[in-house]
N, C-alpha and C positions, 0 to 999 in steps of 0.2 A: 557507507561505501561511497568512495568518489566517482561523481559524475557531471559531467558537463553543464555547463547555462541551457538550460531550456528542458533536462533530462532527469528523471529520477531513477536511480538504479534499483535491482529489482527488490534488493534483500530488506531496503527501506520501505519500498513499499506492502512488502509483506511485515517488516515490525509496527509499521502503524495500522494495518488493516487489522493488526492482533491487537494493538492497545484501543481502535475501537469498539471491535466484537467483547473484548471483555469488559468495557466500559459498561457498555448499556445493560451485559448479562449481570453486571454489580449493580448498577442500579435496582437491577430488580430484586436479587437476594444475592448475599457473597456468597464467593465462589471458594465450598469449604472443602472439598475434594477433589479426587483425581479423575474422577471420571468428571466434574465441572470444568476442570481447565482440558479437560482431552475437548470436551464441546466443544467449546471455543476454538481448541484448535482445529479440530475437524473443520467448523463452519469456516475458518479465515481460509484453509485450503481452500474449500470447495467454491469461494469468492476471489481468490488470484489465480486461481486455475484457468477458472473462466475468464478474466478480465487476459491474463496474459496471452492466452490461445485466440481473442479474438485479434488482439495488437498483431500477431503474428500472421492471422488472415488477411491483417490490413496493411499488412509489410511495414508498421508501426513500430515491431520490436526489433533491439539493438544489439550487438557487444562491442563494447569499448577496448579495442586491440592494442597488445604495444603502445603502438606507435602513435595513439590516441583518436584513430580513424573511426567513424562509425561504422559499424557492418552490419547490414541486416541478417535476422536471426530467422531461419526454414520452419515453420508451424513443426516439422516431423519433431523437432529438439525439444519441445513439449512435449513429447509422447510421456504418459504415466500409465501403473494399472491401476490404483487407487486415487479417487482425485480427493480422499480424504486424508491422502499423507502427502509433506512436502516433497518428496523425494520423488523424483519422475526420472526419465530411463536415464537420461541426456542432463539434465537440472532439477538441483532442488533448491524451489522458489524460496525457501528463508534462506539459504546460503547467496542464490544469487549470482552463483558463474556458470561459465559454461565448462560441465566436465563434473562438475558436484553430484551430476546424479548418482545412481549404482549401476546402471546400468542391467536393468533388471530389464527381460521381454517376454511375453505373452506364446506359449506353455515356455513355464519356468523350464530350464536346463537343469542336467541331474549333476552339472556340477558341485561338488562341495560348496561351503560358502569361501573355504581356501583360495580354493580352484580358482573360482569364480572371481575373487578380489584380485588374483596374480592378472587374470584374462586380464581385468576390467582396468586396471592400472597401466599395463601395456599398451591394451587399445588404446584409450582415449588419449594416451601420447600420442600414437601416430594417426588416430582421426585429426584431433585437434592444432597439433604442434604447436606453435607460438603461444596458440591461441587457449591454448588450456588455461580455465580458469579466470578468464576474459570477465570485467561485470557485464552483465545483461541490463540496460538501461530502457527507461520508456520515456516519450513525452510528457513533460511536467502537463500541459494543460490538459492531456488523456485522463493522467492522473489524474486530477483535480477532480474529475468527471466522475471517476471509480470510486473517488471518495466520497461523492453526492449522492451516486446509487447502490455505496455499501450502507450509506446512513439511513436511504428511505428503504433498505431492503430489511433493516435490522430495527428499525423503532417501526417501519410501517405507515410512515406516515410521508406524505411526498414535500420534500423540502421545497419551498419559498421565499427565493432570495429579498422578493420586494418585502413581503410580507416581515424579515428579519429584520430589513432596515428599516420599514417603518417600527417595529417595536425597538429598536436601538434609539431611535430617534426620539420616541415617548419617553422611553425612560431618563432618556438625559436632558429631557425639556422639563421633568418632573423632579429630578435631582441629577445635577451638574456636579457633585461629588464623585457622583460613580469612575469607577475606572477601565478602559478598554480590558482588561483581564474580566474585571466585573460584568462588564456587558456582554463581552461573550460567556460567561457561564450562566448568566440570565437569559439571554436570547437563544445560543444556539449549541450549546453544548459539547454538541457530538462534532461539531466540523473541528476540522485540522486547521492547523493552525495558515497554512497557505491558502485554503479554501476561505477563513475570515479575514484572512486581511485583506481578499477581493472586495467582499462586505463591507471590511472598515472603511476601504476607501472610497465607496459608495455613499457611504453614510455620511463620512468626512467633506464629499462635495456638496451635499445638502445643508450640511449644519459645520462650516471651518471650526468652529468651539470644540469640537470633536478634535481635536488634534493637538489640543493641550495635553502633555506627559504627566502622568507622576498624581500624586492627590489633588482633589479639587475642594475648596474651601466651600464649603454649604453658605450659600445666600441667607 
């Protein structure tokens, strides 16, 4: 979904937070049923729930109106009753707009689910107007951060940016063949591809050889 220079919208961010929960859970053994990929899903909820609820305390989170203006987004338009489904009263974070939720609140109404869908279709017209279906966007560099401590929450291990750069930089002191694809699948695996190109170009101001494209011919 589109979103601004400096902003990640949220539905992105929740499809990469799922391609890396399911990463690591493959690494460990595939993921051969349905109650494997529900994990998964469960876990990626229960980690953009939280990252987007705090954005929201920190007046961090956004929606991209019409008209292309930022609006901050009320912590309450988070509300959920399960933080292990996407689907929250107000938004559900794999859609990613404002109004995707169901509009579901806490004790259930004894509406039908008819009933209920007619209600909820009408409301959120005249809650939202324009704005229905608005993306909900966050700070790319917020991002970048959620990406750092879904990766140390999920291998367990606390990431070390110096530490990756110095292993980038051995490796390709060692062979100058390798390829930036290469070295991040050797070094750092799990990060996004935003979060390594910080890396690369860290690496890159220690060693310029680093920023040769394409294959390199073995010495």
């Amino acid at each position: 979904m589109f979103a601004p220079t400096g902003y990640t919208a949220l539905n992105s961010i929740f499809s990469e937070t799922l391609r890396m929960v399911e990463s690591h859970k493959e690494r460990d053994a595939p993921l051969t049923d349905c109650a494997d990929h529900q994990g998964v899903y469960s876990d990626t909820c229960l980690l953009v729930w939280e990252f987007v609820e705090k954005m929201a305390r920190q007046q961090k989170a956004f929606i991209l109106s019409p008209s292309g203006e930022k609006m901050p987004v009320e912590e309450t338009m988070f509300e959920h009753l399960e933080p292990f489904r996407s689907c929250g009263r107000y938004i559900d974070i794999s859609s990613g707009t404002l109004g995707s939720g169901d509009g579901r609140t806490w004790p259930l109404t004894n509406k039908s689910d008819e009933e209920h869908e007619l209600f909820w279709s009408n409301y959120k017209d005249e809650l939202f107007g324009p704005n229905l279906y608005c993306p909900v966007i966050m700070p790319t560099n917020q991002t970048k951060h959620f990406y750092d401590k879904v990766n140390e929450s999920i291998s367990g291990e606390k990431f070390d940016e110096d530490e990756t750069v110095k292993n980038i930089l051995d490796l390709f002191a060692n062979d100058d063949s390798l390829t930036k694809t290469e070295l991040k699948q050797k070094c750092a695996p799990h990060l996004t591809q935003d979060a390594f190109r910080e890396i690369w170009a860290k690496a890159r101001r220690m060693n310029p050889n680093l920023s040769r494209s394409g294959p390199r011919k073995a010495r």
